[in-house]
C-alpha positions in Angstrom: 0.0 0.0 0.0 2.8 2.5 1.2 5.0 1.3 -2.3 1.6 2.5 -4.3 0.8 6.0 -2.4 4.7 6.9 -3.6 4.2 5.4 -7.2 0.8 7.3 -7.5 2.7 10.8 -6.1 5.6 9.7 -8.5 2.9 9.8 -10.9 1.3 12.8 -10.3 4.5 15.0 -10.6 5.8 13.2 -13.1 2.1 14.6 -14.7 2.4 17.7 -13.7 5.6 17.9 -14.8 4.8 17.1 -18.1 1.7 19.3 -18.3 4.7 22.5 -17.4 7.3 21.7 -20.0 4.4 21.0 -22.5 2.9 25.1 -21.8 6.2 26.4 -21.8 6.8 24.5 -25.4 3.2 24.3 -26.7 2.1 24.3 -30.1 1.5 27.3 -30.3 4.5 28.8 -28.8 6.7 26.6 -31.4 4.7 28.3 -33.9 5.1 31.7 -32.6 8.7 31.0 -32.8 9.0 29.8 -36.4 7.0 32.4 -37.3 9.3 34.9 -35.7 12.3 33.3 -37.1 10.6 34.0 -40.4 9.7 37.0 -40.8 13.3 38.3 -39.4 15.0 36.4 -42.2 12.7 37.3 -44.8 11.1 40.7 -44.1 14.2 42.1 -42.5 16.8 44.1 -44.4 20.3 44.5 -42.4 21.5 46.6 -45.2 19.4 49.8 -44.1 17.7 48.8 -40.4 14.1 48.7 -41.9 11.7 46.0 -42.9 10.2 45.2 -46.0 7.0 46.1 -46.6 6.5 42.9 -49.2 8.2 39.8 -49.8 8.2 40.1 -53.3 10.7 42.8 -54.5 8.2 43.4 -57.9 5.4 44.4 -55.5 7.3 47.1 -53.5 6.5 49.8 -56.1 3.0 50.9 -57.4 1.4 52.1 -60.6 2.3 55.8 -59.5 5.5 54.8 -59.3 5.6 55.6 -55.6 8.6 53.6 -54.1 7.4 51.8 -50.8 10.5 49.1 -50.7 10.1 49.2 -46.8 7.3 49.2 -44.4 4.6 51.3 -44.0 4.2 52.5 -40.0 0.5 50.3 -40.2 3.2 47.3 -40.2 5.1 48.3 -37.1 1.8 48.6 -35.2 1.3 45.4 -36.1 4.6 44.1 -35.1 4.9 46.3 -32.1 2.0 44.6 -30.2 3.1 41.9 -31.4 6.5 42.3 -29.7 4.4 43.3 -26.3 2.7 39.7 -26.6 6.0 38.4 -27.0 7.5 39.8 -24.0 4.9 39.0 -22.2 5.3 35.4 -22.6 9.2 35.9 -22.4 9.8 38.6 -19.9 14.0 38.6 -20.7 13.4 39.1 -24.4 13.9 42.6 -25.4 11.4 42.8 -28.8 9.7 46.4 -28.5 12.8 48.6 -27.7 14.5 47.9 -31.1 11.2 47.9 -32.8 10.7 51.8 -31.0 14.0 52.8 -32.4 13.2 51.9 -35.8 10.0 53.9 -35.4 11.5 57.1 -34.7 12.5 57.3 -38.5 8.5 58.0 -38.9 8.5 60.9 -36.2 6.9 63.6 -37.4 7.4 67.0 -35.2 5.0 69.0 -37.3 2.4 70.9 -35.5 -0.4 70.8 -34.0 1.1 68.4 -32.3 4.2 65.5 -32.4 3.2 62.1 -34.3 4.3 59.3 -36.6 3.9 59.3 -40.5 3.0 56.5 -42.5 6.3 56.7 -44.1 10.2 56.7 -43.1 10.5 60.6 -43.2 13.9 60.9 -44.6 12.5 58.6 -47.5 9.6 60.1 -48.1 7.2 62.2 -45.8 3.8 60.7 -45.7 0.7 61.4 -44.2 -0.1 61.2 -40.3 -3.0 58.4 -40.1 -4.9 58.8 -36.4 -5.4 55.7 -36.1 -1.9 54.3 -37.0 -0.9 56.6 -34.0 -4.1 55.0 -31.8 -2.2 51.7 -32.4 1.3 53.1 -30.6 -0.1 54.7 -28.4 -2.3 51.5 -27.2 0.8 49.0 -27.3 2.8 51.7 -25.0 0.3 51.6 -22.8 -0.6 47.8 -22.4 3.3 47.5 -21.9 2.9 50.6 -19.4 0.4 48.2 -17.4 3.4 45.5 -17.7 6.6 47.2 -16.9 5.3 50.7 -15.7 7.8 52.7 -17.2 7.9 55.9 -17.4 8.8 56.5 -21.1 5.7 54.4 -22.1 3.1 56.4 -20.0 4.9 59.4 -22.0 4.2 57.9 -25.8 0.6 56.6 -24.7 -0.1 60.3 -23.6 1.9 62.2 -26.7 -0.2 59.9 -28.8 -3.3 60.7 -26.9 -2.3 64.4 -27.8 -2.0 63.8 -31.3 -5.3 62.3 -31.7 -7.3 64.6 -30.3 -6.4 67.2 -32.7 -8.5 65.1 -35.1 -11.5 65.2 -32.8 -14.1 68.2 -33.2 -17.8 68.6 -33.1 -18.8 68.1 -36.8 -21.9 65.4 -37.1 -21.9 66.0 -33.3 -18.0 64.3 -32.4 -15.8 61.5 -33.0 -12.0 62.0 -34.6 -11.1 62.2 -38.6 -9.5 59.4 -40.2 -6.3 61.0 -41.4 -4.9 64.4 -40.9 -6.1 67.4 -43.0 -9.1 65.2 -44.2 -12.2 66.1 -43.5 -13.9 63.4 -45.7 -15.1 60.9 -43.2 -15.1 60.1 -39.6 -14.1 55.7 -38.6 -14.8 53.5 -36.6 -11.2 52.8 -37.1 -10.2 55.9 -35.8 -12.7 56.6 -33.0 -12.7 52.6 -31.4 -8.6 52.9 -30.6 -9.0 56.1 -29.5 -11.3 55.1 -26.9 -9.5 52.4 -25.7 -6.4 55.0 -25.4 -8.4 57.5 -23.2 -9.4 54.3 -21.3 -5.8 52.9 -20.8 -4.7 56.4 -19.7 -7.7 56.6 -17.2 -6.7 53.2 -15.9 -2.8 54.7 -15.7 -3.1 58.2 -14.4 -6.9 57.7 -12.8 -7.5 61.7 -14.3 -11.0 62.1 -14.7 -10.7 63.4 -18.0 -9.2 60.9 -19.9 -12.5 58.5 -18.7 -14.7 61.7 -20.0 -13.3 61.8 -23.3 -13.2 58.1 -23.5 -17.4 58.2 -22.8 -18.1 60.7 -25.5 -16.1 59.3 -28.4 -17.7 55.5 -27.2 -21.4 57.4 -27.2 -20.7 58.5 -30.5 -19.4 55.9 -32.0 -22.6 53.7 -30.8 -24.7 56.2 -32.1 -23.2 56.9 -35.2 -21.7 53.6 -36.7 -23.2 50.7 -34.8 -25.0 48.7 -37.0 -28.7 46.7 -35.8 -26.4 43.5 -36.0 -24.3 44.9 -32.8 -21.2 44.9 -35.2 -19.5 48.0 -36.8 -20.1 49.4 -40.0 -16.6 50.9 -41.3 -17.2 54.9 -41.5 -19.8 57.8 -41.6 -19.3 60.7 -44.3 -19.2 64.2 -43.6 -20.5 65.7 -46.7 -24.2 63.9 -46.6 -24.3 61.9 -43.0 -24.0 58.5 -45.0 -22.5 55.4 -43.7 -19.9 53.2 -45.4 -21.0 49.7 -44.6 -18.3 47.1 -44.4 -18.2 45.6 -41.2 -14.9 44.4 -40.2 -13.4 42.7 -37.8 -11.1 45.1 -36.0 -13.4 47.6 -35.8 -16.1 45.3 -33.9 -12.5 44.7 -31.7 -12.0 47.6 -30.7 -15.7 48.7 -29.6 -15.8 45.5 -27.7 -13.0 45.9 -26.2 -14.1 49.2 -25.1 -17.3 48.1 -23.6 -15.2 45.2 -21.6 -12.7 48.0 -20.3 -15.5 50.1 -19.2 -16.9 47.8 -17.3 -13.6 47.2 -15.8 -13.6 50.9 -14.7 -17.3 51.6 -13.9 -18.8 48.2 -12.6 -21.9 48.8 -14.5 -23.0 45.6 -15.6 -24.2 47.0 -18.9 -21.5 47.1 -20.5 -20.8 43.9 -19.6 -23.8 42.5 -21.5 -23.3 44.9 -24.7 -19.4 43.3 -24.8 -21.5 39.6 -24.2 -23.7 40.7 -27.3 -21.4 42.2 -29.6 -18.9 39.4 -29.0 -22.1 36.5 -29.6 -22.8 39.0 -33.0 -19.1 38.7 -34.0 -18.3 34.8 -33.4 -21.1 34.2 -35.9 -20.7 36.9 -38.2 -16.4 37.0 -38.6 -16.2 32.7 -37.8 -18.9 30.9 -38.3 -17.4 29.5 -41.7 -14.3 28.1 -39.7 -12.5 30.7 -41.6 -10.9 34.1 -41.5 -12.9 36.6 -43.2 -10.7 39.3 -43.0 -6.9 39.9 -43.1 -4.8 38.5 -40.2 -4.2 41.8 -38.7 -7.8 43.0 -38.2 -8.9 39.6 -36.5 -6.2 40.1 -34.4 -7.5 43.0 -33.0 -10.4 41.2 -32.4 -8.4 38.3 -30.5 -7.6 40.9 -28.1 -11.0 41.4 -27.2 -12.3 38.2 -26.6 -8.9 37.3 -24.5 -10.0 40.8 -22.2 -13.6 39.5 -21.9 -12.3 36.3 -20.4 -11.6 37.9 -17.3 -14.8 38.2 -16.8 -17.0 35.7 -19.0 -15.1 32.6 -18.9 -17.2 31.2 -21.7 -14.0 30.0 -24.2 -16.4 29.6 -27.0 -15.0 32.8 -28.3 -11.7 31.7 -28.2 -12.4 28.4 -29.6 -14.7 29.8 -32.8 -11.1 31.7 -33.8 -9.1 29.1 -33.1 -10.7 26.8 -35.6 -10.3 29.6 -38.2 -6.2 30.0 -37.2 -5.7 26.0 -36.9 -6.7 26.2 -40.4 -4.6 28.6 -41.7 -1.7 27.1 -40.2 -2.4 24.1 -42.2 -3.2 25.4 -45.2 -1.9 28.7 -45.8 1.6 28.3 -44.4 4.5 27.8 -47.2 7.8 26.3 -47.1 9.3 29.5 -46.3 7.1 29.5 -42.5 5.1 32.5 -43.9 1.7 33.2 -45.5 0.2 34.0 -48.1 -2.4 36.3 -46.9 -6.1 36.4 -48.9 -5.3 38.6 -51.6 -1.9 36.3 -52.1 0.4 39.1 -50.9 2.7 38.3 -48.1 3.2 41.5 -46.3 4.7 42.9 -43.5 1.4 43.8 -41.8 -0.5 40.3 -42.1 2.7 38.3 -40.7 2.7 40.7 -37.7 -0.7 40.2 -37.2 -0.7 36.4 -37.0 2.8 36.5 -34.9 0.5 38.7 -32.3 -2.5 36.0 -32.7 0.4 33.0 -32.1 1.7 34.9 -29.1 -1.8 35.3 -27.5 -2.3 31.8 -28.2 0.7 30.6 -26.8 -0.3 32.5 -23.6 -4.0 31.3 -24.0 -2.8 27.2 -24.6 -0.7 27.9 -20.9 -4.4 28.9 -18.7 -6.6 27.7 -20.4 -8.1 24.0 -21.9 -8.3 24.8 -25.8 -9.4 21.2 -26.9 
């Protein structure tokens, strides 16, 4: 009896063991890894310290004959948060300082106020997209809530700054697409800058970050919600009409919001609306066991789901993407460990997208049972 209490005990550890070497090398994590490996041999160009914005050297320049060899800022969003997942699971790694560096080359000091351009500035001086900026400023500040440095509390509220110089009261609110446009007003541009206000409410607890988070939400609701709970893509200023694409980054963000906010307020309201728009948007963007969108805008989405488990720890959400992203791993990866993307491009921007979605998942496969 004693010799089989110590072979069951033996047993157990030996299980439990196994169960800690298998999260720290998990499927997912090994994919993460290739993945990373990847895109730093292919995408990566030592010669000048950028990245490419295309695999394919014939695609880098368009019918205008605009040269866009490297990466678009878009990209290093992309690959910035995807860095903060990374460290995350790997806390010595150092992926989002180098990334940061590269970066400045798209610092833009031009009034009204400091941001990045879509374009290496010494290259070629592009435009200053708000919601490219929305996208910094939210990866400084989940890595603020990490590490609480300083210097990423100071991007998150420089980006913050920048922003809200695209914000005014035309059609009642919300913040322009792109700077000096006044053609339409996003969802794009209006969810991220939400969750920005939010993060910086949650960082500084100044009542006016919360305040401007509330009217740019109420807006958004009123303005681009559609009946299905899901976004519709922008509103015009000229007539008041609504561009109708529904994509899934946009849906992300707003749900993200609504999870965030009920983090903050403990009104159980916006706990249900995130519970509905989430339902709406498993359906909608995975019902087909496939991605509808690019990888990049699902993986905005991926963040909100993996914020609305901390509260509703229905994985169903989690599981509905993860049938999508276990079959893209089978059949859209090629023998160089990249993909080709759904219009057959492989980009910069796509490959960071699905290096953040491995990264979450590698975290998720550690806390959670995704069979």
């Amino acid at each position: 009896m004693i010799m089989n209490k110590k072979l069951l005990i033996v047993a157990l550890f030996l299980a439990a063991f196994s169960n800690l070497v298998s999260a720290q090398n998990g499927f997912y994590r090994k994919e993460m890894r290739s993945l990373d490996a990847a895109i730093q041999k292919n995408f990566y160009d030592k010669t000048s310290g950028y990245y490419f914005v295309v695999l394919d050297p014939a695609q880098r320049e368009n019918k205008n004959g605009y040269l866009r060899e490297y990466s678009y800022l878009w990209s290093f969003c992309a690959m910035y948060q995807a860095a903060n997942e990374i460290e995350k699971l790997e806390p010595k790694v150092n992926r989002m300082a180098p990334l940061l560096k590269i970066m400045n080359a798209y610092y833009s000091p031009a009034p009204p106020k400091p941001g990045y351009t879509d374009y290496i500035m010494k290259l070629k001086p592009g435009e200053r997209y708000y919601d490219d900026n929305e996208w910094i400023g939210i990866t400084a500040l989940d890595a603020y809530a990490r590490k609480h440095q300083k210097a990423d509390l100071a991007l998150g509220k420089a980006m913050y700054a920048f922003i809200m110089t695209g914000y005014d009261q035309v059609l009642g609110g919300g913040i322009y697409w792109k700077e000096g446009s006044t053609e339409s007003k996003n969802t794009c541009s209006n969810g991220p800058g939400v969750l920005v206000a939010l993060q910086l409410y949650q960082a500084t607890k100044n009542r006016a970050y919360l305040d401007t988070a509330l009217k740019i939400f109420n807006w958004t609701n009123a303005k681009l919600q559609a009946p299905s709970k899901l976004y519709y893509d922008n509103i015009r200023v000229k007539d008041g009409s609504i561009s109708k694409p529904i994509l899934s980054y946009n849906t992300g963000t707003m749900l993200e919001s609504n999870v965030y906010l009920y983090e903050i307020t403990g009104n159980k309201k916006y706990l249900a609306d995130a519970n509905e728009i989430a339902d709406a948007s498993l359906t909608y963007f995975y019902g087909g066991n496939k991605f509808r969108d690019d990888y990049w805008f699902n993986a905005v989405l991926l963040r909100a789901y993996q914020h609305l488990l901390k509260y509703n720890k229905d994985t169903k959400y989690i599981l509905g993407f993860k049938k999508c992203l276990d079959n893209t791993l089978k059949a859209d990866k090629n023998e160089k460990g990249l993909f080709t993307g759904r219009d057959g491009v492989k980009n910069l921007v796509d490959h960071g997208g699905m290096l953040e979605i491995l990264a979450r998942y590698a975290w998720l496969e550690k806390h959670y049972h995704l069979n």
